[in-house]
TORKOL-4160 file (C-alpha; in steps of 0.2 Angstrom, whole numbers, padded with zeros to 4 digits, m for minus):
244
<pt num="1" X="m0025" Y="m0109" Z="m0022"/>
<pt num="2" X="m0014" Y="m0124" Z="m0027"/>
<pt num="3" X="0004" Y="m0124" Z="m0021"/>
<pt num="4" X="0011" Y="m0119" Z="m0039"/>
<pt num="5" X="0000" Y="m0102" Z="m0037"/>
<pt num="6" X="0006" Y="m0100" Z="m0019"/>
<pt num="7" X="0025" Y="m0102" Z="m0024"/>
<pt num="8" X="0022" Y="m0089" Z="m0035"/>
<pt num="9" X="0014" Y="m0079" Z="m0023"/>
<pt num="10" X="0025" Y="m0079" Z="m0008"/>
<pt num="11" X="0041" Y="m0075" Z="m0024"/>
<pt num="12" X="0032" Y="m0060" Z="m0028"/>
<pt num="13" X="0030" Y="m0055" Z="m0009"/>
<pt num="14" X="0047" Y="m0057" Z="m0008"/>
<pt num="15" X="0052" Y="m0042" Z="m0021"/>
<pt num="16" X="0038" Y="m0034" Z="m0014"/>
<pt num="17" X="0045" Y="m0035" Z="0003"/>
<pt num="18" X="0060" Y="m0029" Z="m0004"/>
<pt num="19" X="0055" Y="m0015" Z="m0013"/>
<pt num="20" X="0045" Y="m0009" Z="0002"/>
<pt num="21" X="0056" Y="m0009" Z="0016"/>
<pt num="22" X="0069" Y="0002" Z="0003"/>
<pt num="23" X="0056" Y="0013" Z="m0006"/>
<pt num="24" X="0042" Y="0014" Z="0011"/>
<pt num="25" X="0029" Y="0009" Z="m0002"/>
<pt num="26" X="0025" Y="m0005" Z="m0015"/>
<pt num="27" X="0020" Y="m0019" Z="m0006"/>
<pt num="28" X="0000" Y="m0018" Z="m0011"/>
<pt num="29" X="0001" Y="m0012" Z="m0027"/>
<pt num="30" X="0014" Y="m0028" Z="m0032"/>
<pt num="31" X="0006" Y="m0042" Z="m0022"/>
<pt num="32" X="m0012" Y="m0038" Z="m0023"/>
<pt num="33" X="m0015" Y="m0037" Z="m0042"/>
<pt num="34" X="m0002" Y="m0054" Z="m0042"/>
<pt num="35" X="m0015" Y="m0062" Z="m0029"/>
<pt num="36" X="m0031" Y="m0057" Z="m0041"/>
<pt num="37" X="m0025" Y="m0068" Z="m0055"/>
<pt num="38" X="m0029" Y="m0081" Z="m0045"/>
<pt num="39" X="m0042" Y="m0077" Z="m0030"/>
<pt num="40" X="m0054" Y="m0062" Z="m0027"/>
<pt num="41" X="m0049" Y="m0046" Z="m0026"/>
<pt num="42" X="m0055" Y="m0045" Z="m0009"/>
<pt num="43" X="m0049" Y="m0061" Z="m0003"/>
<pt num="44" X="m0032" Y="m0053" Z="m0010"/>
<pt num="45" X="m0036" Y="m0040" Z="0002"/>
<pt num="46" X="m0038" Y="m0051" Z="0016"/>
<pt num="47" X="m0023" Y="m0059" Z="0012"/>
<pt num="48" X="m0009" Y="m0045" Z="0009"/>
<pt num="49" X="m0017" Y="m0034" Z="0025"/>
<pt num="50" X="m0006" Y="m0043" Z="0040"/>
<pt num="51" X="0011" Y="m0044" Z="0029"/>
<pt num="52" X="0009" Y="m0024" Z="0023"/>
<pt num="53" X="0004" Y="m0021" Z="0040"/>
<pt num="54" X="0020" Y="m0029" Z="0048"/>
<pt num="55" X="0032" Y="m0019" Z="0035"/>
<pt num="56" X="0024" Y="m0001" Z="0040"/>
<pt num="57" X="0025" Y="m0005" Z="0061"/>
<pt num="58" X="0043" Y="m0007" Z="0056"/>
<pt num="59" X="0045" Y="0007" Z="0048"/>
<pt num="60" X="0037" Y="0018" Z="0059"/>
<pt num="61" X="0048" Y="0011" Z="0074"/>
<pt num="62" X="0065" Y="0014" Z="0063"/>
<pt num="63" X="0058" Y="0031" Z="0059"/>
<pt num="64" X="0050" Y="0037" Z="0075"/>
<pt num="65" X="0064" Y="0052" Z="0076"/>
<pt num="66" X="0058" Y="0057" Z="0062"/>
<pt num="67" X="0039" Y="0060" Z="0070"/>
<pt num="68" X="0041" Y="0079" Z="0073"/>
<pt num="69" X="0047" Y="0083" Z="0054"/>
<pt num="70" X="0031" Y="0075" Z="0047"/>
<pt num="71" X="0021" Y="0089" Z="0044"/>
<pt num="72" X="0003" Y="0087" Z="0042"/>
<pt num="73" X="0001" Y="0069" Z="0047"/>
<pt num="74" X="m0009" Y="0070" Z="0060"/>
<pt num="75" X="m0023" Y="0078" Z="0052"/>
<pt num="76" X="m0020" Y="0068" Z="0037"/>
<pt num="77" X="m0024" Y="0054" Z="0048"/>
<pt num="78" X="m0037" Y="0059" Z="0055"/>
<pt num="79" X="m0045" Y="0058" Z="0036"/>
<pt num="80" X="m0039" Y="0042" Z="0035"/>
<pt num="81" X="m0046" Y="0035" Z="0048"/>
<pt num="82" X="m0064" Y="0039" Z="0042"/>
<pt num="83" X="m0059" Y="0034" Z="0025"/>
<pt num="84" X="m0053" Y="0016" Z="0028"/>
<pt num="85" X="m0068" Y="0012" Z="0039"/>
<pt num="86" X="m0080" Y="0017" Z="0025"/>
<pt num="87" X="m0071" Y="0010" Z="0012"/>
<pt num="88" X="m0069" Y="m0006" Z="0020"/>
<pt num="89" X="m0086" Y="m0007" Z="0023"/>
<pt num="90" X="m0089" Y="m0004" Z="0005"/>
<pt num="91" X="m0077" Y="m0017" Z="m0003"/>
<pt num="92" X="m0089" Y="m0031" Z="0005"/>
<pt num="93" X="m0104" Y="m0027" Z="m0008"/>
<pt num="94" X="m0093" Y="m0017" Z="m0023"/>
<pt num="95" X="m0093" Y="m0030" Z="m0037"/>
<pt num="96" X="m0076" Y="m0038" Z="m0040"/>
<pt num="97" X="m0076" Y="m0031" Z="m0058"/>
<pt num="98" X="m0078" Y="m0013" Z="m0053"/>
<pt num="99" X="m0066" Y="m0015" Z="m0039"/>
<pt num="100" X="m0054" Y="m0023" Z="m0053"/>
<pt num="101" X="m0056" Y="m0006" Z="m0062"/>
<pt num="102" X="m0053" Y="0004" Z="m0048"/>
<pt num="103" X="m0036" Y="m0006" Z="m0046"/>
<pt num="104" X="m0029" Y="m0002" Z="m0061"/>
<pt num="105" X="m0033" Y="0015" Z="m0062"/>
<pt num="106" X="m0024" Y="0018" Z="m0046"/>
<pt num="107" X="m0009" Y="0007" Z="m0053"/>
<pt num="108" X="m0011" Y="0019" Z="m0070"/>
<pt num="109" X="m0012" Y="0035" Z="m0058"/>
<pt num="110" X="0004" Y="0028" Z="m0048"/>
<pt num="111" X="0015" Y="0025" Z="m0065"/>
<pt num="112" X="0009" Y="0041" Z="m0073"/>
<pt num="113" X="0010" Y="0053" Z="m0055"/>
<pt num="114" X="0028" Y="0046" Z="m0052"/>
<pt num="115" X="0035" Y="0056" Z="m0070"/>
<pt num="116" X="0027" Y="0072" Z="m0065"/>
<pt num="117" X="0036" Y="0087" Z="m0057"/>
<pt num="118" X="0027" Y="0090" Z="m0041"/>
<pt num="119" X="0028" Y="0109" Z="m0033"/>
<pt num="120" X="0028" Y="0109" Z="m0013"/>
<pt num="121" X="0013" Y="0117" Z="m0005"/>
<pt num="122" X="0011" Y="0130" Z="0006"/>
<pt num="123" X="0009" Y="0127" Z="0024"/>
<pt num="124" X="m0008" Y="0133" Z="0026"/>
<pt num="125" X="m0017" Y="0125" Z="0011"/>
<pt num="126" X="m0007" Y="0108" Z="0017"/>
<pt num="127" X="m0016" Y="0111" Z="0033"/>
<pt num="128" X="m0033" Y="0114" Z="0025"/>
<pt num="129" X="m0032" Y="0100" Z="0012"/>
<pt num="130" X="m0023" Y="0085" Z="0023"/>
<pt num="131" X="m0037" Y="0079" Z="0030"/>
<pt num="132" X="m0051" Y="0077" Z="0014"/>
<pt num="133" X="m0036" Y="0072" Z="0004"/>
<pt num="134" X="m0032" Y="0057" Z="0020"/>
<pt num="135" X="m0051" Y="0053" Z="0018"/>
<pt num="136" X="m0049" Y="0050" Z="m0001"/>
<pt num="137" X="m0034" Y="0038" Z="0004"/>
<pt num="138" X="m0042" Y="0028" Z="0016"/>
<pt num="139" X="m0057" Y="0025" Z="0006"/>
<pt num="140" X="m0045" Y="0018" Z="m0007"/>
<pt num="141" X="m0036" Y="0009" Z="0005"/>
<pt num="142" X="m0050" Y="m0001" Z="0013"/>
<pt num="143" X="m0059" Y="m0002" Z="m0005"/>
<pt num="144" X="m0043" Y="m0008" Z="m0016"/>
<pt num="145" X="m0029" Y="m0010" Z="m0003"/>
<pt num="146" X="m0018" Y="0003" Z="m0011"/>
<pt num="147" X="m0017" Y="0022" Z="m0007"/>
<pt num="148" X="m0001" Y="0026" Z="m0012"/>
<pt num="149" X="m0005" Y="0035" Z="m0026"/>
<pt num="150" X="m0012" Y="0046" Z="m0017"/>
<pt num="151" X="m0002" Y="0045" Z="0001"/>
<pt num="152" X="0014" Y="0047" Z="m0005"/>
<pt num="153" X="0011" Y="0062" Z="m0020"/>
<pt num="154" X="0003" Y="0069" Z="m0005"/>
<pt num="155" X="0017" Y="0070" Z="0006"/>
<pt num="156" X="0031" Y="0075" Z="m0008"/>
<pt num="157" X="0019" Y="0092" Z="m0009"/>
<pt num="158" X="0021" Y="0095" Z="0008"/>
<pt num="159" X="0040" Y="0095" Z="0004"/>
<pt num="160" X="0044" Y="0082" Z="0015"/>
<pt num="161" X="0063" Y="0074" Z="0017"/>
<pt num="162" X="0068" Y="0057" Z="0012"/>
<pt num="163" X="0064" Y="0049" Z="0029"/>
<pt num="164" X="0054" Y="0058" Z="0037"/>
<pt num="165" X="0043" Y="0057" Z="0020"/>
<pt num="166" X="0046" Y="0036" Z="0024"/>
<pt num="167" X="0041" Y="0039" Z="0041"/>
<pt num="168" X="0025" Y="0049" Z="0037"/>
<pt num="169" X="0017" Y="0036" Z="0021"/>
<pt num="170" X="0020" Y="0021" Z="0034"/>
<pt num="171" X="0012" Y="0029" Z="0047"/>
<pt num="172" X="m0003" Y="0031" Z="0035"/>
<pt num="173" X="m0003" Y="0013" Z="0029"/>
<pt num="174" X="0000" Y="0006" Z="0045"/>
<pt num="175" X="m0015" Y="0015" Z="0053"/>
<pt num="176" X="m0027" Y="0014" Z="0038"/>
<pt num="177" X="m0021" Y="m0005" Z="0036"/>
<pt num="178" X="m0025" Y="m0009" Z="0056"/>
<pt num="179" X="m0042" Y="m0001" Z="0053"/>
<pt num="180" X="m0045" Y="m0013" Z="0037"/>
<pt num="181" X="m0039" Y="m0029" Z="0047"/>
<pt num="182" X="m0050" Y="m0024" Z="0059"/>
<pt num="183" X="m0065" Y="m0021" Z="0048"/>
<pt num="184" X="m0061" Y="m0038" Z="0039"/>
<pt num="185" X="m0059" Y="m0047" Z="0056"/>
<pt num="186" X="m0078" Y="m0041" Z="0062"/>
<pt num="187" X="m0085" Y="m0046" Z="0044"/>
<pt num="188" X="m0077" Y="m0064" Z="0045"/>
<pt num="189" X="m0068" Y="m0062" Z="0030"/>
<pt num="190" X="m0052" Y="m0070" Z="0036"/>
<pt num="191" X="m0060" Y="m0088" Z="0031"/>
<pt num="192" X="m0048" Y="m0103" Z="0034"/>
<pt num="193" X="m0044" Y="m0106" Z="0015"/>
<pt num="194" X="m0034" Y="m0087" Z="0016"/>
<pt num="195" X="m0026" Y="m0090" Z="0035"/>
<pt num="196" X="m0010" Y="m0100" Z="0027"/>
<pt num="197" X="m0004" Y="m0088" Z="0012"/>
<pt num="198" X="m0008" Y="m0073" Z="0024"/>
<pt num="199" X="0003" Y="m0077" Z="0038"/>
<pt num="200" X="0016" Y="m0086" Z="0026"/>
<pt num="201" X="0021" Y="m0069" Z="0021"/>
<pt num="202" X="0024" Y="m0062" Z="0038"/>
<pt num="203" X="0043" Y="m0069" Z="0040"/>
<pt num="204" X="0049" Y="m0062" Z="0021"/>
<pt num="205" X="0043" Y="m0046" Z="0028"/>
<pt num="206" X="0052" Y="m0047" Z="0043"/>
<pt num="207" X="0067" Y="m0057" Z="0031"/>
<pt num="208" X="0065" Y="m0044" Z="0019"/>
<pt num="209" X="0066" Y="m0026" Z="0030"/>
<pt num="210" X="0084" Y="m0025" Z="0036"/>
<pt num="211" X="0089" Y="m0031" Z="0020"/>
<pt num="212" X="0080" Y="m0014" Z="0012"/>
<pt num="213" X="0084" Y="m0005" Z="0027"/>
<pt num="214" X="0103" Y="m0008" Z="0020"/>
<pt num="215" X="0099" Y="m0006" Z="0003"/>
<pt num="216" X="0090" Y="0012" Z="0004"/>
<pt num="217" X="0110" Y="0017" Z="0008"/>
<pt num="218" X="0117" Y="0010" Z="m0004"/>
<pt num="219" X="0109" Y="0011" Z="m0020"/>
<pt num="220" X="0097" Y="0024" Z="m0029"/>
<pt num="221" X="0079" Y="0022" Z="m0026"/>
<pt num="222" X="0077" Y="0026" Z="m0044"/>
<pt num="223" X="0081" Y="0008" Z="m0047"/>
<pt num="224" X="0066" Y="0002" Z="m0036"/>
<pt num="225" X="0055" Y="0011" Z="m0042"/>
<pt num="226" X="0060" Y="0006" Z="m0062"/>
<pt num="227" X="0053" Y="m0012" Z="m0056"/>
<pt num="228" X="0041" Y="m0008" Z="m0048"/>
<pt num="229" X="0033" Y="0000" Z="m0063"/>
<pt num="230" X="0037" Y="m0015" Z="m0072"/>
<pt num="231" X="0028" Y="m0027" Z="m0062"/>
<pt num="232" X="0012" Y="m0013" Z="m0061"/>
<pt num="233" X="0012" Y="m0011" Z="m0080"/>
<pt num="234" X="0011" Y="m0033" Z="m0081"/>
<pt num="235" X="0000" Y="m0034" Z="m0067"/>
<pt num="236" X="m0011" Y="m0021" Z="m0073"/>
<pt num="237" X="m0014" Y="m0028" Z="m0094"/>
<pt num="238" X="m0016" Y="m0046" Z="m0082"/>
<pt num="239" X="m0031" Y="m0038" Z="m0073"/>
<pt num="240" X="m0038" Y="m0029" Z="m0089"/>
<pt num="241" X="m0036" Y="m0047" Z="m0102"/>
<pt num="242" X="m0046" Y="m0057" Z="m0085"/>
<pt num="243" X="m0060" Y="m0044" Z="m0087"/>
<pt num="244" X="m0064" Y="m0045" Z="m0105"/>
C-alpha cells in the first residue's frame, strides 16, 4: 500500500468513524470495500477488525444503562458466537472473487433494506428466531466483515429504542468482531505489511466517538445515513468494474 492509497484510506476511516459513533453502524461496510480497491479483501478484513472493534467497546460502555432494554441479545449472541468462528474460518480458503460478490450484495441488501417499512415482532417469535438469525450475522461477519444488514434490521423488528437499539448492534459487533480478531490472530493473518494501517486507525476512532456521540443530539440521523449510501453505492460499482 503506498502512502497516497493509505492517505486515502485513513480519510475514509475518518467519515467512517464519524458516521459510526452517530449512526452505531457503518464503519465496515465504508472502509472495507474502500481497502479492497487496493489490498485483498481479507487483508481488508485484517485491517479494519481492531478500529471497528475499538468503536463498538465504546459504545457499549456509553450504552451499558441501556443493557436491560435490549431485548433478545443475548440469545442473538449466542448465534453469533457460532457464526463468526465459522465464518472466519471460512474467509481463509473462500476465493477473494466470491467473497467480492458476497460484499456487494450485503452492501445492496443494506441500501435496499434501509427504504423498507419494517413491522416489530412478536416477543415469542423474536425469542425463537434470535439466535439462527445471530448465526446468519456472524458467519457474515467473520466471512465479509459486515453484518449490519442483518444485525441492525434485526433489531428494528424487535422494536427496539434509539439507544438501546445503539447499545444492542454494538454489542453484536464488538463480540462477533473480538471472535474474528481472534480467529485472524491464531491463522497468522496479521502479517507485518497490514500492522501500520490497522493500528493507524485506532486514534480517529477514539478522535472521532465523542465527536458522534455530540452529533447524534444534534442532528438527524437521516443525514448519516444519505452518505453513507453514497459511499456504498461508489464502493459497490468500484468492486463490480475490479471483477470484470
Amino acid at each position: 500500500m503506498t502512502t497516497a492509497e493509505l492517505a486515502v484510506i485513513l480519510g475514509v476511516a475518518v467519515i467512517a468513524a464519524l458516521i459510526k459513533s452517530t449512526t452505531g453502524m457503518g464503519y465496515p461496510l465504508i472502509v472495507v470495500p474502500a481497502l479492497a480497491l487496493f489490498i485483498d479483501v481479507i487483508d481488508a478484513l485484517v485491517v479494519v477488525a481492531p478500529a471497528n472493534l475499538v468503536l463498538n467497546a465504546l459504545l457499549v460502555r456509553k450504552g451499558w444503562s441501556h443493557r436491560g432494554d435490549a431485548q433478545t441479545l443475548n440469545r442473538f449472541l449466542a448465534g453469533g458466537v457460532v457464526g463468526a468462528i465459522g465464518g472466519s474460518l471460512a474467509a481463509q480458503w473462500i476465493p477473494d472473487a466470491a467473497v467480492r460478490v458476497i460484499l456487494v450484495g450485503v452492501i445492496v441488501a443494506f441500501v435496499v433494506g434501509r427504504h423498507r417499512e419494517v413491522s416489530s415482532l412478536t416477543s415469542d417469535r423474536a425469542e425463537m428466531l434470535a439466535i439462527p438469525v445471530g448465526a446468519v450475522a456472524g458467519v457474515f461477519q467473520g466471512a465479509a466483515g459486515i453484518s449490519g444488514p442483518i444485525v441492525s434490521p434485526w433489531f428494528l423488528r424487535v422494536g427496539l429504542s434509539r439507544d438501546p437499539f445503539v447499545y444492542a448492534i454494538a454489542t453484536a459487533f464488538a463480540l462477533t468482531g473480538a471472535l474474528q480478531i481472534g480467529v485472524f490472530a491464531v491463522s497468522g493473518l496479521f502479517v507485518a505489511d497490514l500492522i501500520f494501517p490497522s493500528l493507524a486507525q485506532i486514534p480517529i476512532a477514539l478522535a472521532m466517538a465523542p465527536v458522534g456521540a455530540r452529533l447524534r443530539e444534534a442532528i438527524p440521523v437521516d443525514r448519516f445515513e444519505q452518505i453513507v449510501v453514497m459511499i456504498l453505492a461508489a464502493s459497490a460499482i468500484s468492486l463490480v468494474a475490479r471483477m470484470l
